[in-house]
N, C-alpha and C positions, 0 to 999 in steps of 0.2 A: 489334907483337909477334907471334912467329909462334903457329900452334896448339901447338910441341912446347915453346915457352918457357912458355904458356900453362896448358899441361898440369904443366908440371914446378911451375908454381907449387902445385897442389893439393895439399894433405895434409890429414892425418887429425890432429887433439889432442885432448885430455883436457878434458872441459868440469867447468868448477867450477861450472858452474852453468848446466843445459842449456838451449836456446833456437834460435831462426832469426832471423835478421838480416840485412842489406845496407846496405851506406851506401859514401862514399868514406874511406877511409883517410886516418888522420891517425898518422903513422909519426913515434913522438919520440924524438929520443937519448938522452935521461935522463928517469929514472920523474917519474912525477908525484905527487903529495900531492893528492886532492882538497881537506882541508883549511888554510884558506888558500892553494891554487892552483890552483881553480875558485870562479866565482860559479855556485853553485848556481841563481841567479835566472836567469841567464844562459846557462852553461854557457861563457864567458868564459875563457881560462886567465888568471891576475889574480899569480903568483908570480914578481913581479921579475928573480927569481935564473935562472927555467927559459928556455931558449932559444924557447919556443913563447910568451911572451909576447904575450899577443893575440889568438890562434888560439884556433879557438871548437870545442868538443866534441860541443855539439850534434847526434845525429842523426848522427855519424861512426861509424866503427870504429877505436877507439882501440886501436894498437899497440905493445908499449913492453914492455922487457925484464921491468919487473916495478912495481909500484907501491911507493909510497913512503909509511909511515907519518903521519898517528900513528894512534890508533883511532879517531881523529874523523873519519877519514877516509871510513868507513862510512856515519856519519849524513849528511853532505854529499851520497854518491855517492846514499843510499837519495832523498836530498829531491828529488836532481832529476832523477831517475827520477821520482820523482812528479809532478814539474813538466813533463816533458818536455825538459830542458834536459841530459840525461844521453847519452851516446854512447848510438849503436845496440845495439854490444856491442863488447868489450875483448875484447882478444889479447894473452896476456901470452907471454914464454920461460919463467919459474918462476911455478907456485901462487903468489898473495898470496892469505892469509887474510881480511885485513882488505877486499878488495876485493872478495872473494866474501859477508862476511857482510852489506856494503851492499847489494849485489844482491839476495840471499836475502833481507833485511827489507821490502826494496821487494817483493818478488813476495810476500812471505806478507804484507803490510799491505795492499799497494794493487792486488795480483796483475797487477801491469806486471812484464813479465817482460826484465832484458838478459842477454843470453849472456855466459859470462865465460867464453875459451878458452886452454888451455895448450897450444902447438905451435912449432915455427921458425916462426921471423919473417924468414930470410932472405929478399931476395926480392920483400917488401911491400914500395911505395915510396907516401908520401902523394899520393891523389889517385885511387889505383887505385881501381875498382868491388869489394867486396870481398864474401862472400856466405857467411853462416855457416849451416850447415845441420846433419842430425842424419841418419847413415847406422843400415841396420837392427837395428845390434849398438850402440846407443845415445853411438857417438864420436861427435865433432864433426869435419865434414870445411867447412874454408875453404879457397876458392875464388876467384878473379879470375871475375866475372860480364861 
């Protein structure tokens, strides 16, 4: 990849919930539901129906238009945050509520903190070094590392 494709990947989003992160990208075509479509012990994706069947979240940056109900989805994401089995941090196209207040209960119960970003996702392919950072005016700017 050259430096100007490189470059072109960089932008600025809206963080729902601010933080620094790095991991490789795991770029899905349809949202995911942490409840019932991750093993929280694991970080496992475990939902039959999702095409990432298998693929593990772990320590990635999870990319994906937008998350996918129910409100349970919260407690899941909060646990394995706590366990460690939770993505680095999430990159969504739209705000999810639900996926921010998982986050949020993990950082104010266990104060492990994952970034939850709103920006284009065109671009990200899984696999990419991906690098979520905080510019001086408090946006989130993600990054190919």
């Amino acid at each position: 990849m050259s430096e100007q494709d490189r470059r072109a990947l960089d932008r600025t989003g809206i963080f729902q919930l601010a933080g620094r992160a790095q991991g490789s990208a795991l770029v899905l075509s349809q949202a995911l539901s942490f409840w019932g479509g991750v093993d929280a012990e694991t970080g496992d994706i475990i939902d039959h129906s999702h095409p990432a069947l298998g693929g593990n979240v772990a320590g990635r940056i999870l990319v994906m238009a937008s998350g996918r109900g129910s409100s349970s989805t919260s407690s899941v994401l909060a646990e394995a945050i706590r366990k460690g089995t939770a993505p680095a941090g999430i990159i969504l196209e739209r705000p999810d509520p639900i996926l921010a207040v998982g986050a949020i209960v993990a950082e104010f119960l266990y104060e492990i903190s994952m970034p939850l970003v709103v920006c284009d996702t065109s671009g990200i392919v899984s696999g990419d070094r991906i690098a979520i950072d905080i510019d001086e005016d408090g946006q989130a700017i993600v990054s190919l590392t």
